[in-house]
ZADO-1210 file (C-alpha; in nm, 4 decimals, padded with zeros to 6 digits):
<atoms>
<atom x="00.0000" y="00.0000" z="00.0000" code="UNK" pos="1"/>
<atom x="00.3022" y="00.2570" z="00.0544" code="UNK" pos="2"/>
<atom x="00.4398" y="00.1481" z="-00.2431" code="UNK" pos="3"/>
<atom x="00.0987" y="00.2459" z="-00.4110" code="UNK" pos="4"/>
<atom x="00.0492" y="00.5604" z="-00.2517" code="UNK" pos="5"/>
<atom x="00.4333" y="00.6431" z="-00.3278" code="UNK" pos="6"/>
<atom x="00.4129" y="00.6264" z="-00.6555" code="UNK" pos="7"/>
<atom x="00.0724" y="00.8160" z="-00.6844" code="UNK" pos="8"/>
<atom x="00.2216" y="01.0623" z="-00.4862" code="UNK" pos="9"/>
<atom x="00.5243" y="01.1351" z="-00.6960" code="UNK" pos="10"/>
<atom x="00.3082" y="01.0762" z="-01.0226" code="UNK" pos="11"/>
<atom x="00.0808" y="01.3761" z="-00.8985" code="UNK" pos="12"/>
<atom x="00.3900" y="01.5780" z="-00.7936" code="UNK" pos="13"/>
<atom x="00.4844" y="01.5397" z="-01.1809" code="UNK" pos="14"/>
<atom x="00.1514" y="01.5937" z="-01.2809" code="UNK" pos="15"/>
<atom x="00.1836" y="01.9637" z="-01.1041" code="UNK" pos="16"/>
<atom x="00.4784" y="02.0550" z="-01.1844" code="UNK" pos="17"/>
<atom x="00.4345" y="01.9864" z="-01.5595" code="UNK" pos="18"/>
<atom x="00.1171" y="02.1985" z="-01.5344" code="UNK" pos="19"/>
<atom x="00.2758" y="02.4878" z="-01.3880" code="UNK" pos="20"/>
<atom x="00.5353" y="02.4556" z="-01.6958" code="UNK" pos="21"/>
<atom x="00.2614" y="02.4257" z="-01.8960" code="UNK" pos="22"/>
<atom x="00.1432" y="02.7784" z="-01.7460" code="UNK" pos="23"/>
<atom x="00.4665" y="02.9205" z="-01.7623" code="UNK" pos="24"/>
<atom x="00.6176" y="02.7621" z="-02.0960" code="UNK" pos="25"/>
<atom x="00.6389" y="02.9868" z="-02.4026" code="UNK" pos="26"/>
<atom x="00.5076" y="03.2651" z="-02.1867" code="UNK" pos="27"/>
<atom x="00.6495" y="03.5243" z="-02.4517" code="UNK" pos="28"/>
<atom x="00.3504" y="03.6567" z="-02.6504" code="UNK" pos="29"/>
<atom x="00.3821" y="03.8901" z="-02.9358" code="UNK" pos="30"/>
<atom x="00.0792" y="04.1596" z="-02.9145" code="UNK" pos="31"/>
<atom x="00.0451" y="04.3788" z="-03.2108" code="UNK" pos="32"/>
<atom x="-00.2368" y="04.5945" z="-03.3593" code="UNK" pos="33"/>
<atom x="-00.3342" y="04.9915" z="-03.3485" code="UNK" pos="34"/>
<atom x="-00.4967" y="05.2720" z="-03.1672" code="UNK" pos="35"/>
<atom x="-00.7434" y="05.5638" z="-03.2523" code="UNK" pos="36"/>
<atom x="-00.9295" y="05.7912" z="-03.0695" code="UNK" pos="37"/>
<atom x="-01.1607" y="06.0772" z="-03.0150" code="UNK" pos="38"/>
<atom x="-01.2623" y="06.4027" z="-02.8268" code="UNK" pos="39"/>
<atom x="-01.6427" y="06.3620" z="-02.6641" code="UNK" pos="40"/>
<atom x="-01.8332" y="06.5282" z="-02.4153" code="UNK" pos="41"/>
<atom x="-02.1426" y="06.2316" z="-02.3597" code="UNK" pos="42"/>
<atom x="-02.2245" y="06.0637" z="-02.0371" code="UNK" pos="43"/>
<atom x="-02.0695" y="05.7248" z="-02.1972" code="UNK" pos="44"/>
<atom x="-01.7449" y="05.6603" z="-02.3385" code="UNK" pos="45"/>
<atom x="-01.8717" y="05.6250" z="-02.7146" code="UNK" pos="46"/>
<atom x="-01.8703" y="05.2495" z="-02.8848" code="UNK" pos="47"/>
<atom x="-01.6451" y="05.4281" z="-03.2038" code="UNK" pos="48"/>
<atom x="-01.5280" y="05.7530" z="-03.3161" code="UNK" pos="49"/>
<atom x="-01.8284" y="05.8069" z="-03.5680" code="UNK" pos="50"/>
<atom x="-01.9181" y="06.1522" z="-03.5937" code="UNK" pos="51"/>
<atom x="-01.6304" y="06.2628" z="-03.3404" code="UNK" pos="52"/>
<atom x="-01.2837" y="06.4291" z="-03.3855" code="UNK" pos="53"/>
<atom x="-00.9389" y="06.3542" z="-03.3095" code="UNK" pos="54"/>
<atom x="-00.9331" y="06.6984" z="-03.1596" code="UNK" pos="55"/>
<atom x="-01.0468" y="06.9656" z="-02.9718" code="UNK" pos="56"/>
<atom x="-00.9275" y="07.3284" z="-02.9430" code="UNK" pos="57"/>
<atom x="-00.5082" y="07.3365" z="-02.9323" code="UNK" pos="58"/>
<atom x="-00.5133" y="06.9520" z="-02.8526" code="UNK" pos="59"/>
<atom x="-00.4784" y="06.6797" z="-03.0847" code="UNK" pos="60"/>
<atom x="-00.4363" y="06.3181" z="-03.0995" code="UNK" pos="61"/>
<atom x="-00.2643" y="06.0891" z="-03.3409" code="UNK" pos="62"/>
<atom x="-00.2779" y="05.6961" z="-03.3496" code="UNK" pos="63"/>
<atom x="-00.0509" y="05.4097" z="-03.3334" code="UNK" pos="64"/>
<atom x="00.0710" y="05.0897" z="-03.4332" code="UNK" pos="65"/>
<atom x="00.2401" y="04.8710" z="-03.2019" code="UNK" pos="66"/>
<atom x="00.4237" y="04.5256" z="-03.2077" code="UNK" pos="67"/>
<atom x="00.5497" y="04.4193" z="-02.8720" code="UNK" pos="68"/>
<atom x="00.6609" y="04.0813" z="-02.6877" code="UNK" pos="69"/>
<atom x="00.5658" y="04.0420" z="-02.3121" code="UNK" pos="70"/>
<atom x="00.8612" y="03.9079" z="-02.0877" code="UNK" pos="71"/>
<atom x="00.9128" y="03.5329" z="-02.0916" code="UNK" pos="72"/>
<atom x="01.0474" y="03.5967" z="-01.7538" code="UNK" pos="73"/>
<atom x="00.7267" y="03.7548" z="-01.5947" code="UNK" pos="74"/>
<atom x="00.4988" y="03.7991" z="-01.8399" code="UNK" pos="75"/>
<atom x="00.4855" y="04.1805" z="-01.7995" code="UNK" pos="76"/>
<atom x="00.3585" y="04.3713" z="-02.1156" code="UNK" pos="77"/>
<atom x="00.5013" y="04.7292" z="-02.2020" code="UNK" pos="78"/>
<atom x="00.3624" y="04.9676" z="-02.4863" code="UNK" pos="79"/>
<atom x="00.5811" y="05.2638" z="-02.4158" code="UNK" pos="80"/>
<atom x="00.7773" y="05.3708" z="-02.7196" code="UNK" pos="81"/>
<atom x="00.8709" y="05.7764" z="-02.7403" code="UNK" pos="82"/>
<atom x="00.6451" y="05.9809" z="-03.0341" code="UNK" pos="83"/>
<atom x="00.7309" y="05.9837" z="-03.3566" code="UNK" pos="84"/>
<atom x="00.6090" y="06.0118" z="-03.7706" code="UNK" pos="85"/>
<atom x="00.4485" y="05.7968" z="-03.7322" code="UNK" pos="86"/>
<atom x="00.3693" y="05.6716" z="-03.3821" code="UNK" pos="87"/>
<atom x="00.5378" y="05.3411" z="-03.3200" code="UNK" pos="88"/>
<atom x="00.5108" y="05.0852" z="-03.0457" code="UNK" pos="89"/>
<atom x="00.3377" y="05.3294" z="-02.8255" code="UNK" pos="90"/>
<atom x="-00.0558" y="05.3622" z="-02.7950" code="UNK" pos="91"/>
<atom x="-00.0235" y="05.6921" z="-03.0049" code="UNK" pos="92"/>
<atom x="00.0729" y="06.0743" z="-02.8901" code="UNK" pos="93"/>
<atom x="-00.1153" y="06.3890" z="-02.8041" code="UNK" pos="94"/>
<atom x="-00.0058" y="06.7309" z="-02.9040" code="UNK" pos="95"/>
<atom x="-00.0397" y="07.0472" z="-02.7734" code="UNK" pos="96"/>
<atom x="00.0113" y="07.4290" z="-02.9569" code="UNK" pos="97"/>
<atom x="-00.0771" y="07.6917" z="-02.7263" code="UNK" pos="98"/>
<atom x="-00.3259" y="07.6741" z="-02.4025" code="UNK" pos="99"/>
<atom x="-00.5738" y="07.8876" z="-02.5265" code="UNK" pos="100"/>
<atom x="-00.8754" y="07.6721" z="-02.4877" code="UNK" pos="101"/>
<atom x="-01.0830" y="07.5841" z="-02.1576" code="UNK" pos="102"/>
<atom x="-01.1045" y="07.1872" z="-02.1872" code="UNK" pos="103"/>
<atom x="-01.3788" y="07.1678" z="-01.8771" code="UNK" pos="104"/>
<atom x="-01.5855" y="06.9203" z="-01.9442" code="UNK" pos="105"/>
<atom x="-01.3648" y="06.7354" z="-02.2597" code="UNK" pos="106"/>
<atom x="-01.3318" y="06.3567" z="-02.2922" code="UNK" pos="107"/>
<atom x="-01.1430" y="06.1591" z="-02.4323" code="UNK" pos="108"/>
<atom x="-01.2483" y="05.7603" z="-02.5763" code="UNK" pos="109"/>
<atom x="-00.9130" y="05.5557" z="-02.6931" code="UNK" pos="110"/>
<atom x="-00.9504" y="05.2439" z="-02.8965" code="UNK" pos="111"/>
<atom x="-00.6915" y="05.0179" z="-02.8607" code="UNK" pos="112"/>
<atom x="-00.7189" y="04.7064" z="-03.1543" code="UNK" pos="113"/>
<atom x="-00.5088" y="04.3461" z="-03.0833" code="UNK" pos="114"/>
<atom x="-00.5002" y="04.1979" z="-03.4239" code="UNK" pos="115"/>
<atom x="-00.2441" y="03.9330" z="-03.3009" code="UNK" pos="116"/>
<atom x="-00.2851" y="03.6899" z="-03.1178" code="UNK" pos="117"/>
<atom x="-00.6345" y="03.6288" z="-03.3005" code="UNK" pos="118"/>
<atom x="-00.9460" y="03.6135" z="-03.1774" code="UNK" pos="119"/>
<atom x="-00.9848" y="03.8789" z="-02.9081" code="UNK" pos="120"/>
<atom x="-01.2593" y="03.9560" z="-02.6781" code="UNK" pos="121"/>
<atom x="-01.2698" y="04.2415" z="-02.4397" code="UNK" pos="122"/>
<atom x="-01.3689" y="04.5686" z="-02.3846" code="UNK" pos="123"/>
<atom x="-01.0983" y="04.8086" z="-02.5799" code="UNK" pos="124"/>
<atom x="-01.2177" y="05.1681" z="-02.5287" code="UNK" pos="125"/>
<atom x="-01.0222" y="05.3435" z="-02.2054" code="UNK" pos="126"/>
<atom x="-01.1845" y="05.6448" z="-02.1118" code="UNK" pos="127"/>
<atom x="-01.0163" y="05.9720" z="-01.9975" code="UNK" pos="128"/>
<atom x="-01.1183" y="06.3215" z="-01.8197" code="UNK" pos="129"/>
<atom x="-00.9053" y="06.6516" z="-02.0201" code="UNK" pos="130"/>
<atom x="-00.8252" y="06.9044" z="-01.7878" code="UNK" pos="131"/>
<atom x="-00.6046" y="07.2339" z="-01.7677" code="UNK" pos="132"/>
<atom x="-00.5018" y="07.5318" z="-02.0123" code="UNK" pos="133"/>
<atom x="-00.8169" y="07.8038" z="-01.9260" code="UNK" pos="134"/>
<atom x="-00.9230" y="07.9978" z="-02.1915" code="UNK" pos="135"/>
<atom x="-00.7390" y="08.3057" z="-02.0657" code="UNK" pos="136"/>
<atom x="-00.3833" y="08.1284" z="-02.1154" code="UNK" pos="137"/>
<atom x="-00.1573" y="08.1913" z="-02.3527" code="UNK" pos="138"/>
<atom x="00.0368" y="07.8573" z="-02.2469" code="UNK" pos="139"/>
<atom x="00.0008" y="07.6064" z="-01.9633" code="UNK" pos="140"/>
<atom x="-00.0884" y="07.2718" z="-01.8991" code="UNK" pos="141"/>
<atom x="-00.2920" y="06.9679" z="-01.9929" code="UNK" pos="142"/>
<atom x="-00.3329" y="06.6621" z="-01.7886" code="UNK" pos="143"/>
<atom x="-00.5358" y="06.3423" z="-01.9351" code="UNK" pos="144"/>
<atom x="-00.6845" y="06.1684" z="-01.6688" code="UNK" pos="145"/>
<atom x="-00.7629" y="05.7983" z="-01.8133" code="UNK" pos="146"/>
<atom x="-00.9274" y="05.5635" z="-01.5881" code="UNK" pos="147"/>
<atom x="-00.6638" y="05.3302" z="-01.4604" code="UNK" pos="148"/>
<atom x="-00.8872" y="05.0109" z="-01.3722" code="UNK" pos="149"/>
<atom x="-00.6897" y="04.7321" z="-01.6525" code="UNK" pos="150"/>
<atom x="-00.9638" y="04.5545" z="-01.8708" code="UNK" pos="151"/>
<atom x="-00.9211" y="04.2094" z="-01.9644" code="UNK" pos="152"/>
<atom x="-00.9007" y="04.0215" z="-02.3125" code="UNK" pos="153"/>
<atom x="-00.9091" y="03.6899" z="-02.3933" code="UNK" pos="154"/>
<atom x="-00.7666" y="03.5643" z="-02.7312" code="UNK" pos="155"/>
<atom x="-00.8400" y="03.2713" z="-02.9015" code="UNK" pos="156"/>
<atom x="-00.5492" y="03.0486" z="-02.8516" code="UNK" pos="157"/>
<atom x="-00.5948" y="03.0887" z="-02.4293" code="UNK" pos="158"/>
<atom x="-00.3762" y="03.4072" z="-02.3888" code="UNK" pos="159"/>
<atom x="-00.5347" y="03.6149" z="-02.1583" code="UNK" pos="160"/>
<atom x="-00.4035" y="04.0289" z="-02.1176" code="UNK" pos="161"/>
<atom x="-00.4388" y="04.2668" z="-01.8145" code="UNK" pos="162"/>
<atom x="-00.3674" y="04.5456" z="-01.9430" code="UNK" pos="163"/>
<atom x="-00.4111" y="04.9443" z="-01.8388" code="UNK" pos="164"/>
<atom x="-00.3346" y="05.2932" z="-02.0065" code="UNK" pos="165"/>
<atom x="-00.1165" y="05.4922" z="-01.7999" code="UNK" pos="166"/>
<atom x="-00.1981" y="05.8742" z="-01.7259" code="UNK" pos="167"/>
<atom x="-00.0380" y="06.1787" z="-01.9022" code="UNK" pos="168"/>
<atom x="00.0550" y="06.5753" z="-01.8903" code="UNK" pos="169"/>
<atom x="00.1658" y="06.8024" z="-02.1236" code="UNK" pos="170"/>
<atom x="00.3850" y="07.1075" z="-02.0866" code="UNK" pos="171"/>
<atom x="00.4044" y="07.3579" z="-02.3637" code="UNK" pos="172"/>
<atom x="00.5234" y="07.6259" z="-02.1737" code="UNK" pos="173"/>
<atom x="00.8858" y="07.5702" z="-02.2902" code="UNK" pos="174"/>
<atom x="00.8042" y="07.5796" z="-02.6879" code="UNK" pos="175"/>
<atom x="00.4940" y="07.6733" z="-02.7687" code="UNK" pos="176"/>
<atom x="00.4146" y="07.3064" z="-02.8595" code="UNK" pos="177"/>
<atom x="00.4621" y="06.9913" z="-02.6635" code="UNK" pos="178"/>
<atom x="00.3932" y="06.6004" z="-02.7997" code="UNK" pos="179"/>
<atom x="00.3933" y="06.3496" z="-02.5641" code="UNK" pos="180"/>
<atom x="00.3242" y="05.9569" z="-02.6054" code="UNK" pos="181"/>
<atom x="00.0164" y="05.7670" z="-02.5157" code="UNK" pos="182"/>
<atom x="00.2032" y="05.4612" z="-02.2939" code="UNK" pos="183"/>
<atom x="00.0257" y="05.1633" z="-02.1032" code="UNK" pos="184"/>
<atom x="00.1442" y="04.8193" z="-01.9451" code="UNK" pos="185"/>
<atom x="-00.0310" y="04.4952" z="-01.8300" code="UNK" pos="186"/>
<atom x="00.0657" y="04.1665" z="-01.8037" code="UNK" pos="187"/>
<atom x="-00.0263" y="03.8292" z="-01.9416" code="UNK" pos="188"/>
<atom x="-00.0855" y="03.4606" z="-01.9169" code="UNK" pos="189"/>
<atom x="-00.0581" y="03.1741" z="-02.1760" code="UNK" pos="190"/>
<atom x="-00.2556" y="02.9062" z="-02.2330" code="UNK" pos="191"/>
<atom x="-00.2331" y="02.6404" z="-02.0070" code="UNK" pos="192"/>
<atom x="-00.3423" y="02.3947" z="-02.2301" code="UNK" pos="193"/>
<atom x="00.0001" y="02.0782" z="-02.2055" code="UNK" pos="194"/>
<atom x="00.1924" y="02.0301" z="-02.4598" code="UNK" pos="195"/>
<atom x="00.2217" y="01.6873" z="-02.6199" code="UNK" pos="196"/>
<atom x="00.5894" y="01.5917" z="-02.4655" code="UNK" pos="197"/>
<atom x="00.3964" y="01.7119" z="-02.1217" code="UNK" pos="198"/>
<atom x="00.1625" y="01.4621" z="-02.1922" code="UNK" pos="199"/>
<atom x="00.3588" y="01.2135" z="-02.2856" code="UNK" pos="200"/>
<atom x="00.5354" y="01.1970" z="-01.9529" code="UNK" pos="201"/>
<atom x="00.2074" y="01.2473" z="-01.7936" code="UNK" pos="202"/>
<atom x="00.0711" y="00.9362" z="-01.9353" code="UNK" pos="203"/>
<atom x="00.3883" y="00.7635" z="-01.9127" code="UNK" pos="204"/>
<atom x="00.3807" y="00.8340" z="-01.4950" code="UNK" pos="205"/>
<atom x="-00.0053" y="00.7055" z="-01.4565" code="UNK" pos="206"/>
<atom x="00.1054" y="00.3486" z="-01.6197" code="UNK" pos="207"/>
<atom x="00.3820" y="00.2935" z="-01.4298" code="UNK" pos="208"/>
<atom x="00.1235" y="00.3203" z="-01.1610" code="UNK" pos="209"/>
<atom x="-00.0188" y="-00.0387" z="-01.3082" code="UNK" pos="210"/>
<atom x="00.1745" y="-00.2660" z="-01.1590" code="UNK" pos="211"/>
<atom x="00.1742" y="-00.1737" z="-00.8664" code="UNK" pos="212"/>
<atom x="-00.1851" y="-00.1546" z="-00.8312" code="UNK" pos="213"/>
<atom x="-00.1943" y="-00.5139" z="-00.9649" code="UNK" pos="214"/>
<atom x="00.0592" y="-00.6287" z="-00.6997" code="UNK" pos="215"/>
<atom x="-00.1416" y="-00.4824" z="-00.4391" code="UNK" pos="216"/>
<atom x="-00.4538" y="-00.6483" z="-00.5775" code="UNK" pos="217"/>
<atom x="-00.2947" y="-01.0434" z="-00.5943" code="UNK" pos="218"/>
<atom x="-00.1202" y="-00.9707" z="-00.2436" code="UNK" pos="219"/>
</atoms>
């Protein structure tokens, strides 16, 4: 009987340990895809940018395209690249000309798109508050207040992605102008789904368990 419950014992300490590999394995996911978004002033973050602009008084917004890895290490995802033309690996840029405009009451809907991995479901409009720059100013600052709570996608081959869109100012009492990047961060989990050589070994632990179960049974 010890013999029995030895081997099932080590058999299910296999058993967990290939399934946290299996959770863990090939935990480097490419994300890529691209960003929009628009000025609003609804109740509701809007479902698209129909009808809406990409800006609003001396603020405007230009989109992305991104194609990042998380870390194999921790899983951690990072879309933080520095502006540019175009925008590239961040979640897109806003600019600022002068402060001249009162932005009480401005909102701002982004869309970010996953087109790899495949198959994604989850809510991908982050809402933000624009405040700053009165209309009296001839320069000041802007600060785009997103709402921090990560929203969750699930692709289709079992990735799932935490994933948040990080807060911003802008400054543009230097130069007149200021552009500064759009950035977020998340992290994610592969499919824990084993592979075949996890199998394998799986199967290969439950039938060494046979004999000994028939040993028990003729003793």
């Amino acid at each position: 009987m010890k013999q029995l419950w030895n081997g099932i014992r080590l058999t299910a300490i296999a058993a967990a340990t290939m399934g946290v590999a299996a959770g863990t394995a090939g935990a480097q996911v490419a994300f890529s895809g691209n960003t929009f978004g628009c000025f609003y002033t609804a109740a509701t973050t809007p479902a698209n940018c129909t009808g809406l602009n990409s800006t609003v008084g001396s603020l405007s917004y230009t989109g992305s395209t991104f194609n990042v890895s998380s870390n194999p290490a921790d899983g951690l995802v990072s879309v933080g690249g520095a502006p540019g033309t175009p925008n590239v690996n961040n979640l897109g840029s806003f600019t600022l000309n002068d402060g001249t405009y009162d932005y009480t009451g401005k909102q701002f809907a982004l869309f970010v798109n996953f087109t790899n991995p495949a198959g994604v479901a989850g809510n991908n409009a982050y809402g933000a508050v624009v405040t700053g720059n009165l209309a009296n100013a001839t320069t000041g600052n802007v600060f785009i207040d997103f709402v921090n709570t990560p929203h969750n996608f699930t692709f289709s081959d079992g990735t799932n992605l935490s994933f948040g869109v990080d807060d911003l100012s802008l400054d543009d009492h230097a130069t007149g102008m200021a552009t500064v990047a759009v950035t977020g961060h998340g992290y994610t989990t592969p499919s824990t789904v084993p592979e075949p050589s996890s199998m394998a070994l799986m199967a290969t632990g439950f039938i060494g368990l046979v004999p000994l179960v028939r040993r028990r049974r003729t003793s």
